[in-house]
C-alpha positions as CSV (number, residue, x, y, z in Angstrom):
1,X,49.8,125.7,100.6
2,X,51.1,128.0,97.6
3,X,52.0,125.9,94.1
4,X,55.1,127.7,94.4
5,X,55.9,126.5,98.0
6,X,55.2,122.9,97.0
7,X,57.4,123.2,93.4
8,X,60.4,124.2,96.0
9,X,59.7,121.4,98.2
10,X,60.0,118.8,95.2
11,X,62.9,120.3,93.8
12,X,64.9,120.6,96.8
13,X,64.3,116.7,97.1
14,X,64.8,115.9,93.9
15,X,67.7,118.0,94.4
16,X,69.3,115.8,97.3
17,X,68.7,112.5,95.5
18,X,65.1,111.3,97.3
19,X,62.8,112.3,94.1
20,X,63.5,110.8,90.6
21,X,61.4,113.0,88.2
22,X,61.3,112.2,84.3
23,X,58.8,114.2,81.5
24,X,55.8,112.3,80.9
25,X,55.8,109.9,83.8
26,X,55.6,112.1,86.9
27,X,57.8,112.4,90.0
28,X,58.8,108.7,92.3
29,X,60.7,108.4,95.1
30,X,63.7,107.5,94.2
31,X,65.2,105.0,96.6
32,X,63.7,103.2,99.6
33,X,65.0,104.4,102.6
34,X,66.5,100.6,103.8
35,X,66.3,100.3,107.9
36,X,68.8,101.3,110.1
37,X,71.0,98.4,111.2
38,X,70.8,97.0,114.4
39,X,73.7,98.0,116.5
40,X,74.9,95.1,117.9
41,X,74.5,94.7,121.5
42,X,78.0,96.0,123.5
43,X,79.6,93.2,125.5
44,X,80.5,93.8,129.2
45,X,83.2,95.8,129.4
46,X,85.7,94.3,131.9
47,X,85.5,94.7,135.2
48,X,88.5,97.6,136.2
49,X,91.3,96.9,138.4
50,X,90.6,98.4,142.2
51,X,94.6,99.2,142.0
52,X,96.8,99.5,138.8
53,X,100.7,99.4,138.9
54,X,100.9,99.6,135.3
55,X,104.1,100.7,134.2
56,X,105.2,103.2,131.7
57,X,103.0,105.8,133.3
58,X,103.0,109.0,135.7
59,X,101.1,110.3,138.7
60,X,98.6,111.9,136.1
61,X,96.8,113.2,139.0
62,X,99.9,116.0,140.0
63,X,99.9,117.0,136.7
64,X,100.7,121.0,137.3
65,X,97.0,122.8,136.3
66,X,97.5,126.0,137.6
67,X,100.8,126.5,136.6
68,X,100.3,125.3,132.9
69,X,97.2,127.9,133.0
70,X,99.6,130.9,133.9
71,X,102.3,129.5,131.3
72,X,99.9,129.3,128.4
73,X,98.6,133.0,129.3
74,X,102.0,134.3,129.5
75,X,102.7,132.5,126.3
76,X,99.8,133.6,124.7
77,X,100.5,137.5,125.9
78,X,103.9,137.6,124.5
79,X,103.5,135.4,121.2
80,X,103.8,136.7,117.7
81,X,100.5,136.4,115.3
82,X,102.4,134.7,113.1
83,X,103.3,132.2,115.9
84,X,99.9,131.1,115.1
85,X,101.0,130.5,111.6
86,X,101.7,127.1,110.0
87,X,105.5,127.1,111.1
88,X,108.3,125.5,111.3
89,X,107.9,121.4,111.7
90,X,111.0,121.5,114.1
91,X,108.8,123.2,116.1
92,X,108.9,126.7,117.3
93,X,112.1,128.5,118.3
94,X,111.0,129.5,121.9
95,X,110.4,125.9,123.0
96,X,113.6,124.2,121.0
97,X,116.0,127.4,122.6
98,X,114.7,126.3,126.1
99,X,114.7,122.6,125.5
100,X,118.4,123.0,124.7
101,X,119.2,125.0,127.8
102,X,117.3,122.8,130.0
103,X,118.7,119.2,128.3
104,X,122.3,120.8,129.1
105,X,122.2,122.0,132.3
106,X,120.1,118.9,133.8
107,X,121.0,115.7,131.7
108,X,124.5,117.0,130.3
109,X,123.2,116.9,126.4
110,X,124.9,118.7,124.1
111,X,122.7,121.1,121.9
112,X,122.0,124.2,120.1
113,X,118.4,125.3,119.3
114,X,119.2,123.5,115.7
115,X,119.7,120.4,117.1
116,X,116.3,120.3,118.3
117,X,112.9,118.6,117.1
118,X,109.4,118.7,118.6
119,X,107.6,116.2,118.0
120,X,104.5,114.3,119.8
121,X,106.0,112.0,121.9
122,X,108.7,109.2,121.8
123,X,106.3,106.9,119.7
124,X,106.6,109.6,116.7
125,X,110.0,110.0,117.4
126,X,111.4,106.7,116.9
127,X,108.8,106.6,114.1
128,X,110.5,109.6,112.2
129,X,114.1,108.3,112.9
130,X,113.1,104.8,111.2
131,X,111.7,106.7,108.4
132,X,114.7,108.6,108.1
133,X,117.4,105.7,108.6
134,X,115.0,103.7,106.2
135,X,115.3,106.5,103.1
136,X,119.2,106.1,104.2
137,X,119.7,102.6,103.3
138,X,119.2,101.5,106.5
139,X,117.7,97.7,107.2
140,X,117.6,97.0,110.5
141,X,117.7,98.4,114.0
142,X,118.8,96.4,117.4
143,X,116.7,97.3,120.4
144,X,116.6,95.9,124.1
145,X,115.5,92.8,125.3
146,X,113.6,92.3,126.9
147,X,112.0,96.0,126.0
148,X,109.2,98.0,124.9
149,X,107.3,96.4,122.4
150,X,105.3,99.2,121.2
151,X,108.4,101.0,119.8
152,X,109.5,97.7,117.6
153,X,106.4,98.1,115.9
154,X,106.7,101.9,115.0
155,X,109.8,100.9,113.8
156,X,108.7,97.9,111.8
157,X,105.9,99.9,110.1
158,X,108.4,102.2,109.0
159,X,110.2,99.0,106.9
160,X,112.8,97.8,109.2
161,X,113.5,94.8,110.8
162,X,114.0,95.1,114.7
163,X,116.9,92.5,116.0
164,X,116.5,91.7,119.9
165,X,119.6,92.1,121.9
166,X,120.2,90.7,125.1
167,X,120.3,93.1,128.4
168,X,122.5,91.7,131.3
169,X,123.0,93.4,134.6
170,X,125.6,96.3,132.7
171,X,122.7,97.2,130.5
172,X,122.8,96.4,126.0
173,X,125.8,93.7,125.5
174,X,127.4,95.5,123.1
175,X,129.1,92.3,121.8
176,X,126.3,90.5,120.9
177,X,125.3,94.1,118.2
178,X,126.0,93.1,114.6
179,X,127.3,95.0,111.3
180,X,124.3,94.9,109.5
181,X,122.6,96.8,112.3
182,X,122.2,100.5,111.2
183,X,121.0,101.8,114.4
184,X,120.3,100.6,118.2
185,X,117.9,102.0,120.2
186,X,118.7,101.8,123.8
187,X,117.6,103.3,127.4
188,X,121.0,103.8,129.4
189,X,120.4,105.9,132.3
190,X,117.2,103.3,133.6
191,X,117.0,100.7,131.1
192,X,113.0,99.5,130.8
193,X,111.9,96.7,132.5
194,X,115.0,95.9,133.9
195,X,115.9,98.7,135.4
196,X,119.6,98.6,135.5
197,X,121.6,101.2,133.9
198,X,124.2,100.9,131.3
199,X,127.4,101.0,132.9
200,X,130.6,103.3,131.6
201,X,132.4,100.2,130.0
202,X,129.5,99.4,127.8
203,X,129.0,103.4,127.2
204,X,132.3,103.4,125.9
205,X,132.3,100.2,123.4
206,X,129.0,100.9,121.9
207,X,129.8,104.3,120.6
208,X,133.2,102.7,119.4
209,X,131.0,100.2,117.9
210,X,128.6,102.9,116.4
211,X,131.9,104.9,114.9
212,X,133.2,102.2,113.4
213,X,129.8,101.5,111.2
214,X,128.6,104.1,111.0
215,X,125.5,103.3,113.0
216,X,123.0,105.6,114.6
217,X,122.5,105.1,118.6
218,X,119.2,106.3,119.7
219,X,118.7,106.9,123.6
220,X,115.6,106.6,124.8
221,X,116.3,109.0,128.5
222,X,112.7,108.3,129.0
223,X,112.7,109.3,133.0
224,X,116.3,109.9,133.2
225,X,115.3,112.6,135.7
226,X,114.4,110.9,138.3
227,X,117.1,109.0,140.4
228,X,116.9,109.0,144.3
229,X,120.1,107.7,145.6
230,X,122.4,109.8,144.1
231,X,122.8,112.4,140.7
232,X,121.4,110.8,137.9
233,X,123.8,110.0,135.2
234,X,124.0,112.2,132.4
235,X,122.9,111.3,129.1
236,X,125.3,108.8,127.1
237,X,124.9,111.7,123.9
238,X,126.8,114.0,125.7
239,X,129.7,111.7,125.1
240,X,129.7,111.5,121.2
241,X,126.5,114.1,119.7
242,X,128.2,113.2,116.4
243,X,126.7,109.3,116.5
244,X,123.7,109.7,119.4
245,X,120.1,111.0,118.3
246,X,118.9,112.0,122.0
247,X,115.0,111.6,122.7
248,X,113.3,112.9,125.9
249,X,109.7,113.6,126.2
250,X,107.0,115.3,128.7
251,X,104.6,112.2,129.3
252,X,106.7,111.2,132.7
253,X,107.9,114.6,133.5
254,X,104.6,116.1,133.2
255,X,101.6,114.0,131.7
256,X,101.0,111.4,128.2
257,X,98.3,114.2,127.5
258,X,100.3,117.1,126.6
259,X,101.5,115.0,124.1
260,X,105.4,116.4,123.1
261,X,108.4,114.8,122.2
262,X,112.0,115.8,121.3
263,X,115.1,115.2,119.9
264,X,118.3,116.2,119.8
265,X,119.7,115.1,116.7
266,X,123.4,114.8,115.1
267,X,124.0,117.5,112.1
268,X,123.7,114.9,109.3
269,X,120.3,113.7,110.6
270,X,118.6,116.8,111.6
271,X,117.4,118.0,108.1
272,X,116.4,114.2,107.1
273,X,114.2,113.7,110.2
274,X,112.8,117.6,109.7
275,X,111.7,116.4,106.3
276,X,109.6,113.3,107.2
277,X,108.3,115.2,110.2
278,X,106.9,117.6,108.1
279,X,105.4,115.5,105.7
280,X,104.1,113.5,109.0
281,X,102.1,116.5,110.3
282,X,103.7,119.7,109.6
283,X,103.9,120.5,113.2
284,X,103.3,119.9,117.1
285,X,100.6,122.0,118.5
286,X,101.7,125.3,118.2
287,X,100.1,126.7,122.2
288,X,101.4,123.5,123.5
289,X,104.8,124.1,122.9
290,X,104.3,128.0,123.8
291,X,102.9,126.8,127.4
292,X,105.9,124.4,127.7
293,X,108.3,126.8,126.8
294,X,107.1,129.4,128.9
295,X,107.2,126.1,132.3
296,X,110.7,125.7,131.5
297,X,112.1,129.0,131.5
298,X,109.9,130.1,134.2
299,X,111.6,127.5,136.3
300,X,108.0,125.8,137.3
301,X,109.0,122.6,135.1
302,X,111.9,122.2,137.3
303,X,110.3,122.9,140.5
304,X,107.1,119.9,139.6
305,X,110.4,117.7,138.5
306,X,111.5,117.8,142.5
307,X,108.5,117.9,143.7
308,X,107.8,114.2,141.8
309,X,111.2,113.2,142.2
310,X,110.1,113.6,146.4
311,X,106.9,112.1,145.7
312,X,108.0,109.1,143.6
313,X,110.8,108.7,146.2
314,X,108.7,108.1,149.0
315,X,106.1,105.9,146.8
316,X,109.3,103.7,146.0
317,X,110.4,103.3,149.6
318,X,106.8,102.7,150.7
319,X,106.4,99.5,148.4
320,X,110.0,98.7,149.1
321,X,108.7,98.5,153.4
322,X,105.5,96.7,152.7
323,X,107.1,94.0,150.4
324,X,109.6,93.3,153.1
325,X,107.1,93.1,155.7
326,X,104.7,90.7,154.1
327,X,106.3,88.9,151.2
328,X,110.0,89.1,151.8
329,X,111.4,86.2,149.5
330,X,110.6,88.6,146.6
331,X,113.4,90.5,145.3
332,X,113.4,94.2,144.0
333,X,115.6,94.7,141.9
334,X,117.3,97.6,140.1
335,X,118.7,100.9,140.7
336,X,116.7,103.4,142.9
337,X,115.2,105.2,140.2
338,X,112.6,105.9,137.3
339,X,108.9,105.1,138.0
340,X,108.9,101.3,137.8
341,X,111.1,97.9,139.7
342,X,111.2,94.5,138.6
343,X,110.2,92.5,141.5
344,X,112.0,88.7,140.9
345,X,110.2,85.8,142.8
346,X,111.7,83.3,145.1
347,X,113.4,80.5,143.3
348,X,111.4,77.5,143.0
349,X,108.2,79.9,143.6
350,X,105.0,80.3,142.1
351,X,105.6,81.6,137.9
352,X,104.8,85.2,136.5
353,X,101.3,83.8,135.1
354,X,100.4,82.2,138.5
355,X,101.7,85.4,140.6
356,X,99.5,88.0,137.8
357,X,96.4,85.7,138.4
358,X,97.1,86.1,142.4
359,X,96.9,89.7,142.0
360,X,94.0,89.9,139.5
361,X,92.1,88.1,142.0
362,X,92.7,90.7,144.8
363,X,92.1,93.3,141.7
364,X,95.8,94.0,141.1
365,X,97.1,95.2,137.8
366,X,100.6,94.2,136.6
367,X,102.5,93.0,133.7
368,X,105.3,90.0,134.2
369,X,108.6,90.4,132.6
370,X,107.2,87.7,130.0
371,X,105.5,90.5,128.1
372,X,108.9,92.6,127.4
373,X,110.6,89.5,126.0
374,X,107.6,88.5,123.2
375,X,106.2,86.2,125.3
376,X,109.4,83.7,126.1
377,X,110.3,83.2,130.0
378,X,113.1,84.8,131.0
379,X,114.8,82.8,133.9
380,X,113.3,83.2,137.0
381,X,110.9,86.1,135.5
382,X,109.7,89.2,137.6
383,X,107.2,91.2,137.5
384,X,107.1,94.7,136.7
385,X,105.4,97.0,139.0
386,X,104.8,100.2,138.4
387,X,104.5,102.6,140.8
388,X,103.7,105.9,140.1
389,X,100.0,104.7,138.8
390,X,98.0,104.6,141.7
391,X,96.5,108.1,142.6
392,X,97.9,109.1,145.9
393,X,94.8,109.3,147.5
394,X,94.8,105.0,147.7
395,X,98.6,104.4,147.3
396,X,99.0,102.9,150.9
397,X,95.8,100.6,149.9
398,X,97.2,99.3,146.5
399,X,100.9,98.7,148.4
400,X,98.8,96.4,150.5
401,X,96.7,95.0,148.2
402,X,100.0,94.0,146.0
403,X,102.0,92.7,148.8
404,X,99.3,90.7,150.5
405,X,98.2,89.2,146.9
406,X,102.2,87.9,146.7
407,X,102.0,86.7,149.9
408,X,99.0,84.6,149.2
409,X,100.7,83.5,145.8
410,X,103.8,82.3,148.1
411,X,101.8,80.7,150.9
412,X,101.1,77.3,149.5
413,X,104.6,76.9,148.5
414,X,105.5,77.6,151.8
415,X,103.1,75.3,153.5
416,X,104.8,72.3,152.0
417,X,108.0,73.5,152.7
418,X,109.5,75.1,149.7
């Protein structure tokens, strides 16, 4: 090998820290290379559920491929380079301009393109807001309960403390709200778990209770879409856009995965929540919210929301017919809408933890009502089923598989006579 091949060889590794060379006593190795730690052996993942009735989440499987596919080509035809650009953390022009069109003409909302923010879903969204009302002087926000945990926590790692508020069969009780509460988050039009909606009494004292204090509402209309027995109501911000920050997203309508948000938000709170979102992550995905754009105005986002709305109406009235066929004491409850009913056991029946071990046994997955309340019963309890989860291919077998584990659940209370 040639001397000069070799001198290379040392320097490079003396170079990259393996060689320690000094004058007068030669070259070492620098370091010994210490064994690669053991990685420790994985434990057994769980074993999954045969059926899921999760709630909180869509059909993924009718997400719309081909139609995304020819949005994000015509998008992708027809955008400016500088589209591609770091940009505005709003988000882009295109997508906020439809977003406003679509929000008024389907859920009532009052907007101009300004109004609008793009964010990645409603998790950033209350996330920005707190951080906004936070930098505003702002303590503490009231939410639901029982509720959506996850969003408490976005908002209490923003620095506010989250103050539960009871949910009766009218939705928030807007009594029980407090002055030192600068915002309440709320979901009106299908409130989650319960699934009632807030009624027009209640609409109209908790934006005279927001006026008064000056307190920031925030409406979560997170399937407000979907209602099966009649129109669906129309968003409560259409009613005061001076004291409601509106937030929708795409992770029912379409899929969790494309991963937008966005709010409509009142003039004084527009630039404050622009400014943390751009110090959050500058922008959404820039082709994401092209492709969106171009579903809306091409009237394919509209066409999948009846084609779901169809879909998720007969799924409803599917697990409606089995649960009276082979556990009838059980009550649904709730108005016909949304992805999701609480189903309330018989009094003096089996609890929520007995009924969830029922159905974990007959490899049904569910959450009771315990888990939207921080753990504390809640009267009789309920459990919510969810019932867009299961793919459609073995939708008639979960049904089944739900309503015969109840059934079993009920059967020894039955037996003696309760």
């Amino acid at each position: 090998m040639a001397r000069g091949t070799v001198v290379e060889a040392y320097g490079q590794l003396a170079a990259e820290g393996y060689l320690a060379s000094r004058q007068g006593s030669g070259t070492v190795v620098a370091w010994a290379a210490a064994a690669p730690p053991r990685r420790p052996v994985p434990t057994p993942a769980p074993r999954p559920f045969l059926h899921s009735f999760r709630s909180g989440r869509p059909d993924v499987s009718s997400f719309p491929r081909a139609a995304w596919v020819r949005a994000l080509r015509a998008a992708l035809a027809r955008a400016p380079d500088l589209a591609l650009d770091y940009g505005d953390p709003r988000g882009r022009p295109e997508l906020r301009a439809a977003l406003a069109d679509y929000l008024a003409r389907a859920r009532g909302v009052v907007a101009t393109e300004d109004d609008v923010l793009v964010t990645s879903g409603f998790g950033q969204s209350v996330g920005l807001l707190a951080r906004a009302l936070r930098a505003a002087g702002a303590r503490r926000v009231a939410v639901e309960d029982p509720g959506e945990g996850e969003f408490r926590r976005s908002i209490e790692a923003a620095g506010l403390a989250c103050r539960p508020v009871p949910v009766d069969g009218e939705g928030l009780v807007v009594d029980a709200l407090r002055d030192g509460d600068g915002a309440v988050l709320v979901t009106p039009a299908h409130q989650f778990p319960l699934g009632v909606n807030l009624s027009p009494a209640r609409r109209a004292a908790l934006l005279a209770w927001a006026r008064a204090r000056g307190a920031l509402v925030i409406e979560d209309d997170y399937d407000g879409e979907f209602r099966y027995d009649r129109q669906p109501v129309g968003a409560l911000q259409a009613l005061d856009p001076t004291r409601v920050a509106y937030a929708g997203t795409a992770s029912k309508a379409l899929a969790p995965g494309v991963r937008l948000g966005w709010l409509v938000l009142p003039h004084p709170w527009a630039e404050r929540v622009a400014a943390v979102k751009a110090l959050a992550d500058g922008q959404a995905p820039v082709l994401d919210q092209l492709a969106l754009s171009e579903l809306i105005r091409g009237g394919a986002f509209e066409r999948h929301l009846r084609r779901m709305r169809r879909a998720y109406r007969r799924r409803r009235d599917a697990l409606l017919l089995a649960l009276a066929r082979h556990a009838p004491e059980f009550e649904p409850t709730g108005i016909a809408a949304g992805m999701h009913l609480l189903l309330r056991p018989p009094a003096g029946g089996p609890g929520e933890a007995e009924l969830e071990r029922a159905c974990l046994e007959r490899g049904v997955e569910l959450r009771g009502l315990r888990a939207f309340t921080g753990g504390k019963p809640r009267g009789r309890g309920g459990l919510v089923v969810g019932y867009a989860t299961p793919p459609a291919n073995g939708f008639e077998a979960a049904v089944e598989a739900l309503a015969l584990a109840l059934a079993a659940a009920r059967a020894p209370l039955a037996a003696r006579g309760g």
